[in-house]
C-alpha positions as CSV (number, residue, x, y, z in Angstrom):
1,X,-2.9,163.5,248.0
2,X,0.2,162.2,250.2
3,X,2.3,163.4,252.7
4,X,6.4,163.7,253.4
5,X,8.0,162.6,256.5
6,X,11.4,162.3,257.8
7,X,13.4,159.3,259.2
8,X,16.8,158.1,260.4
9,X,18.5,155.4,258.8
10,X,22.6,154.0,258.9
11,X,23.2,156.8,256.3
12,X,21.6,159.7,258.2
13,X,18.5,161.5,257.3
14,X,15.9,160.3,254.9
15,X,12.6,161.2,253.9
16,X,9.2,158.7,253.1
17,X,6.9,160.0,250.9
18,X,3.4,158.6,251.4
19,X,0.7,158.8,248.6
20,X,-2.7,156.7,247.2
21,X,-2.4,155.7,243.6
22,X,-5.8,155.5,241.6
23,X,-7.2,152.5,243.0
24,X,-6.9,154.6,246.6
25,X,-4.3,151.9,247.6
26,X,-1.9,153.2,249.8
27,X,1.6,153.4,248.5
28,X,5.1,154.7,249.9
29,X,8.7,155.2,248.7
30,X,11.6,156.3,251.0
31,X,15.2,156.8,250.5
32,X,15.2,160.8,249.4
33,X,18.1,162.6,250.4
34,X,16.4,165.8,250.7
35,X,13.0,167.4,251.2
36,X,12.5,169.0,248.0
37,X,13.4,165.9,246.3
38,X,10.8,163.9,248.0
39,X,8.3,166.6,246.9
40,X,9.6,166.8,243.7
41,X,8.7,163.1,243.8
42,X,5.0,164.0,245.3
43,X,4.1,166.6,242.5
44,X,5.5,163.9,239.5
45,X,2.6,161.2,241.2
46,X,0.1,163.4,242.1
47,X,0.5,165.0,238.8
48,X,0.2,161.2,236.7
49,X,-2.7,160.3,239.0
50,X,-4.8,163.1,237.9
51,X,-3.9,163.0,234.7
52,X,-4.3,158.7,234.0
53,X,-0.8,158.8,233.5
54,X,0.3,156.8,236.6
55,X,2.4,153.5,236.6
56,X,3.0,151.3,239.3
57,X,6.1,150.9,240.3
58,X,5.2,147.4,241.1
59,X,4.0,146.5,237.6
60,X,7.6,148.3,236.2
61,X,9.2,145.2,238.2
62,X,7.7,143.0,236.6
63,X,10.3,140.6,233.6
64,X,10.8,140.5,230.4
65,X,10.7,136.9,230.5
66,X,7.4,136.4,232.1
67,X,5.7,139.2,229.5
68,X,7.6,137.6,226.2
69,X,5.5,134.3,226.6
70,X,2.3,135.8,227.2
71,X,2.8,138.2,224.3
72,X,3.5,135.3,222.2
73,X,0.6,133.3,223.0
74,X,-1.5,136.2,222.2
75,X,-0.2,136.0,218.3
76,X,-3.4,133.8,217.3
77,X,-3.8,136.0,213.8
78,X,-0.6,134.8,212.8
79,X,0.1,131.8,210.1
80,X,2.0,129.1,211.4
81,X,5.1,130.0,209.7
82,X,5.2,133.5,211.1
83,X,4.4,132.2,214.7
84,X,7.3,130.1,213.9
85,X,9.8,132.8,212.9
86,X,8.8,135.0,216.2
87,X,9.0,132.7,218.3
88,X,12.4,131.3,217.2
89,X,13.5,135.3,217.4
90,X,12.4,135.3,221.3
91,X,14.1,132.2,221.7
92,X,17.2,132.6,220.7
93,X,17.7,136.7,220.5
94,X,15.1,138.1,223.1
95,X,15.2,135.9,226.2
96,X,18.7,135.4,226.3
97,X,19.4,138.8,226.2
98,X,16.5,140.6,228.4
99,X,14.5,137.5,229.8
100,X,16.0,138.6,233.8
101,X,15.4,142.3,232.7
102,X,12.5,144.4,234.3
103,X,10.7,146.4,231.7
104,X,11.1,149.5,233.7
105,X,14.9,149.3,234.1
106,X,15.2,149.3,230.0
107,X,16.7,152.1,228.6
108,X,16.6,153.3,225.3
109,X,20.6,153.3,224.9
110,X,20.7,149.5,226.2
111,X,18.0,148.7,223.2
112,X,20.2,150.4,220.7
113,X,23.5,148.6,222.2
114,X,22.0,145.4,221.5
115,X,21.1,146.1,218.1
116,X,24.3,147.1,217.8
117,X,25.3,143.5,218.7
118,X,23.1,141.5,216.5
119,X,24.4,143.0,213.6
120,X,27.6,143.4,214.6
121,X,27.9,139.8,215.6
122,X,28.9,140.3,219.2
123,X,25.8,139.2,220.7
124,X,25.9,136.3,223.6
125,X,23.4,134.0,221.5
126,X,25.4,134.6,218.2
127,X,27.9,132.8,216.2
128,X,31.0,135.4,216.0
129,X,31.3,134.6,212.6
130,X,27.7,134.7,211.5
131,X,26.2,138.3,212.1
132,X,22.7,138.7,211.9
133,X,21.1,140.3,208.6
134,X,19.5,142.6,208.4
135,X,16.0,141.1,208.5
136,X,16.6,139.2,211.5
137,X,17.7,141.9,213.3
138,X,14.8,143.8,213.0
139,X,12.7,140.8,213.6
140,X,14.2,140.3,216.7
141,X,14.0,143.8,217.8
142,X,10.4,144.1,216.8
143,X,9.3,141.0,218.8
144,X,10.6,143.2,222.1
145,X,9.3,146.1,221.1
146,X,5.8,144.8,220.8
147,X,6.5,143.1,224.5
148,X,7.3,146.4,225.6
149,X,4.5,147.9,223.4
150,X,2.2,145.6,225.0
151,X,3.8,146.6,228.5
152,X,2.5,150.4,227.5
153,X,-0.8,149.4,227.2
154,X,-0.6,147.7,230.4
155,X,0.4,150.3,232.1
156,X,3.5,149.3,233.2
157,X,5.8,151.8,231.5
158,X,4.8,155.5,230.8
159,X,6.6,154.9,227.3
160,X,8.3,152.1,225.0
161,X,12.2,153.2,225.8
162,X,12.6,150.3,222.3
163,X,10.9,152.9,219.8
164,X,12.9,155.3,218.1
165,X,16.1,152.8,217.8
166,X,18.3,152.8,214.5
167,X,17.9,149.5,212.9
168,X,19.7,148.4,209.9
169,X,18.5,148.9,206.2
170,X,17.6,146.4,204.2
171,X,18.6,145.3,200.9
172,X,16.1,143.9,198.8
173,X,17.4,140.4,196.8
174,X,17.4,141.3,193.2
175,X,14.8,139.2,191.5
176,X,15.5,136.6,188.8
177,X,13.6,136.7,185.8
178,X,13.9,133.7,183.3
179,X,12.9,133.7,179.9
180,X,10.3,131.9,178.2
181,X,12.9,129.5,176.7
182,X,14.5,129.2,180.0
183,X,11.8,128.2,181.5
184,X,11.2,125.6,179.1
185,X,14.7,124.2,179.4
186,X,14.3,124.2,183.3
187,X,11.1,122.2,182.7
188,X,12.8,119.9,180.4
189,X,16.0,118.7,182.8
190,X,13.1,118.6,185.4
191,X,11.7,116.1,184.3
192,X,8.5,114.5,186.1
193,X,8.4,118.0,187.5
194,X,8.4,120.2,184.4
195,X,4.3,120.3,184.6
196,X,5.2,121.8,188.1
197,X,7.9,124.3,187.1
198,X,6.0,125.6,184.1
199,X,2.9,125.9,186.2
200,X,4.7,128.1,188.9
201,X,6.7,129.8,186.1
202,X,2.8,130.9,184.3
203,X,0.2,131.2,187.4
204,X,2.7,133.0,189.8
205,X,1.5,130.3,192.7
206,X,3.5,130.5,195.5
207,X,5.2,126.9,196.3
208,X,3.0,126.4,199.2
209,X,-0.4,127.2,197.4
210,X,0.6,124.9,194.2
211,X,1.5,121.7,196.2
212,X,-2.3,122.1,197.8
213,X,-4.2,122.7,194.4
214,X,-6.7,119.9,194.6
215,X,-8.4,118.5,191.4
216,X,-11.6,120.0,192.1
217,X,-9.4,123.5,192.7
218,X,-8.9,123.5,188.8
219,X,-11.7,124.5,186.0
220,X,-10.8,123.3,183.0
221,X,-13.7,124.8,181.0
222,X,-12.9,128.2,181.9
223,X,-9.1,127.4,182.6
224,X,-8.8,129.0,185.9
225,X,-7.1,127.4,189.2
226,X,-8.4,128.7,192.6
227,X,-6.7,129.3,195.6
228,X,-8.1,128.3,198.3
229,X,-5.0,126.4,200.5
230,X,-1.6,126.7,201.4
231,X,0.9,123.9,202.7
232,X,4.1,124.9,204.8
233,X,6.4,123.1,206.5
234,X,6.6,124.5,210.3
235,X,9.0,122.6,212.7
236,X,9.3,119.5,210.2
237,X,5.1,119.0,209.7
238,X,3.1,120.5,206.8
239,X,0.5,122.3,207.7
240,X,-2.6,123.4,205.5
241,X,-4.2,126.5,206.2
242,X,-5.3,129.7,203.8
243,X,-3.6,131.6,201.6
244,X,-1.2,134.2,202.5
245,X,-3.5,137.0,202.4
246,X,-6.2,135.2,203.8
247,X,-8.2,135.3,200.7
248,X,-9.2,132.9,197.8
249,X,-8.4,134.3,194.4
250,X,-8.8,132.7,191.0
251,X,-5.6,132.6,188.8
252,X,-6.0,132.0,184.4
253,X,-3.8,129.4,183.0
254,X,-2.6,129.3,179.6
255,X,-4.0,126.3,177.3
256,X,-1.1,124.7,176.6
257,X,-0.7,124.5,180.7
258,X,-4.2,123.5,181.0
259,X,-4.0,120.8,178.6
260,X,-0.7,119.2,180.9
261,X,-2.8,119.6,183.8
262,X,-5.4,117.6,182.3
263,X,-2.8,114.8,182.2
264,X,-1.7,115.4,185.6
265,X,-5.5,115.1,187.0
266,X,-6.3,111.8,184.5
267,X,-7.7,109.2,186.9
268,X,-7.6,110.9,189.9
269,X,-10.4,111.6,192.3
270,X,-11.5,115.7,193.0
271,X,-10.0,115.4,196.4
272,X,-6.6,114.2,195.3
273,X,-3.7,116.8,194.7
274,X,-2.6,118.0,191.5
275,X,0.7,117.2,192.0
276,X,2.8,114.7,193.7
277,X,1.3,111.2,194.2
278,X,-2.2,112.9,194.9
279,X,-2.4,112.1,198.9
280,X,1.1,113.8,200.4
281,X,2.3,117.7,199.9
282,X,5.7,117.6,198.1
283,X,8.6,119.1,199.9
284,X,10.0,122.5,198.8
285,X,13.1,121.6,197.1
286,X,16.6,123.3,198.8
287,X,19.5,124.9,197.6
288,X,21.2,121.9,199.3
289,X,20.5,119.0,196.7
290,X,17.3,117.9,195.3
291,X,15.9,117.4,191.8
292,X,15.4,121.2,191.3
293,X,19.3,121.9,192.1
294,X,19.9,118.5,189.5
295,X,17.8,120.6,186.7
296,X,19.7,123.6,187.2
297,X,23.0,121.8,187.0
298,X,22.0,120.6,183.7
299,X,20.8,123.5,182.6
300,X,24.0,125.7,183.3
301,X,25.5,122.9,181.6
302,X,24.1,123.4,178.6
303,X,24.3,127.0,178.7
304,X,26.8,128.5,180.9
305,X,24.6,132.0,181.0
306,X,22.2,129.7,182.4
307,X,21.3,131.7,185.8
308,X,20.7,130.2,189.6
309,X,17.0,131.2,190.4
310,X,15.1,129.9,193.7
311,X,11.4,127.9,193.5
312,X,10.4,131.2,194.9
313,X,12.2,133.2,191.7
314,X,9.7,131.4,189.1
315,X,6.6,133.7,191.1
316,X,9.4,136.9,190.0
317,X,9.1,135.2,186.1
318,X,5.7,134.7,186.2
319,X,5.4,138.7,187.1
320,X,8.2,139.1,184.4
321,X,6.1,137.3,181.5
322,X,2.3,139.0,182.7
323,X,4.0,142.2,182.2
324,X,6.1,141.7,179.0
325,X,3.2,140.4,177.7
326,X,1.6,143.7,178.2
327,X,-0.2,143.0,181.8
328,X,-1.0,146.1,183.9
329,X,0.0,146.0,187.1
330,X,-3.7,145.6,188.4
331,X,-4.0,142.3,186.4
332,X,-0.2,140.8,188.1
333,X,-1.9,142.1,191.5
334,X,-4.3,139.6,190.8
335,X,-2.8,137.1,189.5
336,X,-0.2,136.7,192.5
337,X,-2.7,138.0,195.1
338,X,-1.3,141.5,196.4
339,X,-2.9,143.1,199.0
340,X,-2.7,145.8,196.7
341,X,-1.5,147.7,193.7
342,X,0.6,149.5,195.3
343,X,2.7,146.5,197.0
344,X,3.2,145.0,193.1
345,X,4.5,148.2,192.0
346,X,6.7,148.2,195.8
347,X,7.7,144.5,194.5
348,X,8.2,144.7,191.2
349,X,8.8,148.4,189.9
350,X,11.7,147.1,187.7
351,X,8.8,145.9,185.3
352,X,7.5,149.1,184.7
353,X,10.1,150.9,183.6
354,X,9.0,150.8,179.9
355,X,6.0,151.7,180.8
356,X,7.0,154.9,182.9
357,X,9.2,155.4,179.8
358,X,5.7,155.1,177.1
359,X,4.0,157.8,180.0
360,X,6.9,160.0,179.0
361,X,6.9,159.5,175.4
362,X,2.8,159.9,175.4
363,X,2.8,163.3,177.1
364,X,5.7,164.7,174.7
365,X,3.4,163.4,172.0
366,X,0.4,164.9,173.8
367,X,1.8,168.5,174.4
368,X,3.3,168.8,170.4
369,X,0.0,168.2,169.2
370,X,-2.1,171.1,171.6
371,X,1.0,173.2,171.2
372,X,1.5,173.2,167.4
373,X,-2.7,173.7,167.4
374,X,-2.7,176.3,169.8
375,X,0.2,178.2,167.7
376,X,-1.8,178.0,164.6
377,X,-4.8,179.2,166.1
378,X,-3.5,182.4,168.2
379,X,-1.4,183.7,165.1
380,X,-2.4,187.1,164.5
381,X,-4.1,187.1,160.7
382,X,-3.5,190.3,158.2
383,X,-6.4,192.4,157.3
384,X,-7.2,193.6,154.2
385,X,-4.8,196.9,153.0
386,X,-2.1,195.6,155.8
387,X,1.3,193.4,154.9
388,X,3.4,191.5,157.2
389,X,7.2,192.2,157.4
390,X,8.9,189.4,157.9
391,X,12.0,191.1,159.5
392,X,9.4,192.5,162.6
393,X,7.1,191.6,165.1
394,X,4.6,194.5,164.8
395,X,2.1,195.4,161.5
396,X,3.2,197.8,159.2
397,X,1.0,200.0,157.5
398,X,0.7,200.9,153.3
């Protein structure tokens, strides 16, 4: 399989081994300091050749930075907006960082160090004063993990030294849930919007998917809108592609909702958008300014309880509503277009707590009616010439 030999060099004597990797390409590497090393060496390759597990030492040189773009590129399943968010993370965390580094001089401790820096704040490409949360920092580390991932597959690395890391936990946002009568007086102070805020507030439409509701998208017979498009803004241009889940789903709209809608569609043609002027996507509005901020102004000045929601907290009411309204959580999955059950319930289990409370309830109600029928019908009866004493357990005779 290969073959040792022994040299002089400045510092004294060295050894060479000489081996063949799997492509019967001849390979050396000198430098050992002793014999046994440099069969140590020997046994490790010949060992990984036989067994597929061999790497090329050549391929370990090769850079972060040349891999990160070619993984990117390779992110064609991805939506616009998530391209977007990687690609910023590679930008501005990754490359900076490990852009000069070759994968196979990455140690798991170095991975964990800089993780350490993101969240801490220390890192080169971050502001001192603004740490990373959370969720960018595990962005960030999971965009050079999947280089390195990638790099596995590749054979270039025997294993991904970035798996196993500690990353931070994350903190879900608590939702806001408005009321119907706060939704109504967000409406109201919306103004030529209020159509829009109490159709997000009732369908559970994410922003994107309402703004590209065509006419013909809406059936008013049957009072159902479907989904079929979703506008985002991605580096300062909307772009119109599927839904988030990648599949159409038909959402029920409440008459009174339908009948506004009606209005909104009046003399428009079926390719024309619902909302807006018909031909351009509104703008998400910003916590910055806006006519959403405007409503909520007004509406905290009327009521000082009044809360502070996001566009993105009237999708949490609509959840709210569907399941005060006695919804199960396979109709809400629906209506806001889960994957699955299982991610409404991950989403919103704060709904279900009366419920989980009526499961309790029903199985106490459940057990105290088998109980009380299975004590009546296993008490032991008195036969004729025998009486019961009611101080003991057993029978007493005449």
């Amino acid at each position: 399989m290969g073959s040792i030999e022994r040299y002089s060099s400045d510092g004294g004597r060295r050894y060479r081994v000489r081996y063949r990797d799997p492509e019967r390409r001849s390979k050396a590497k000198a430098g050992f300091l002793t014999r046994r090393e440099a069969e140590a060496f020997l046994n490790a390759v010949s060992t990984s050749v036989a067994h597929g597990a061999y790497i090329d030492p050549t391929d370990a040189r090769a850079a972060v930075g040349d891999l990160g773009p070619e993984w990117l590129a390779a992110q064609t399943h991805l939506k616009p907006s998530s391209y977007a968010t990687l690609e910023t993370a590679w930008r501005v965390y990754v490359a900076p960082r490990w852009g000069g580094t070759e994968v196979g001089r990455i140690r798991h401790s170095d991975v964990q160090a800089w993780v350490a820096q993101l969240i801490k704040g220390t890192a080169p490409s971050i502001h001192p004063q603004h740490p990373l949360g959370a969720t960018s920092v595990i962005r960030a580390y999971g965009v050079l993990a999947s280089i390195l991932d990638t790099a596995v597959r590749d054979r270039r690395l025997s294993a991904n030294p970035a798996r196993g890391v500690h990353l931070p936990r994350k903190h879900g946002k608590r939702h806001a849930y408005l009321s119907h009568q706060q939704v109504e007086m967000l409406a109201r102070y919306a103004n030529d919007k209020g159509t829009l805020v109490r159709f997000l507030a009732y369908t559970g439409l994410r922003w994107g998917e309402a703004v590209a509701l065509h006419v013909r998208d809406v059936d008013f017979g049957r009072r159902r809108v479907s989904v079929v498009e979703n506008a985002v803004r991605v580096g300062g241009r909307i772009i119109v592609g599927t839904p988030k889940s990648h599949h159409a789903r038909r959402v029920p709209i409440p008459p009174f909702l339908a009948a506004e809608l009606a209005e909104r569609c009046r003399g428009k043609s079926s390719s024309a958008l619902v909302f807006g002027d018909g031909i351009h996507h509104l703008n998400q509005p910003t916590v910055k300014g806006g006519w959403w901020v405007q409503a909520i102004a007004r509406a905290q000045a009327a009521d000082p309880g009044f809360p502070t929601p996001t566009i993105h907290d009237l999708r949490h009411t609509a959840a709210s509503l569907a399941v005060s309204a006695g919804a199960n959580v396979k109709a809400v999955q629906r209506m806001l277009g889960h994957a699955s059950a299982s991610m409404t319930l991950d989403v919103y289990a704060d709904l279900f707590d009366e419920d989980i409370e009526a499961v309790s309830v029903a199985l106490d109600r459940a057990r105290s009616a088998e109980v009380v029928q299975f004590s009546c019908s296993s008490r032991p009866q008195a036969t004729a010439g025998e009486t019961r004493d009611p101080r003991r357990s057993e029978e007493v005779g005449p």
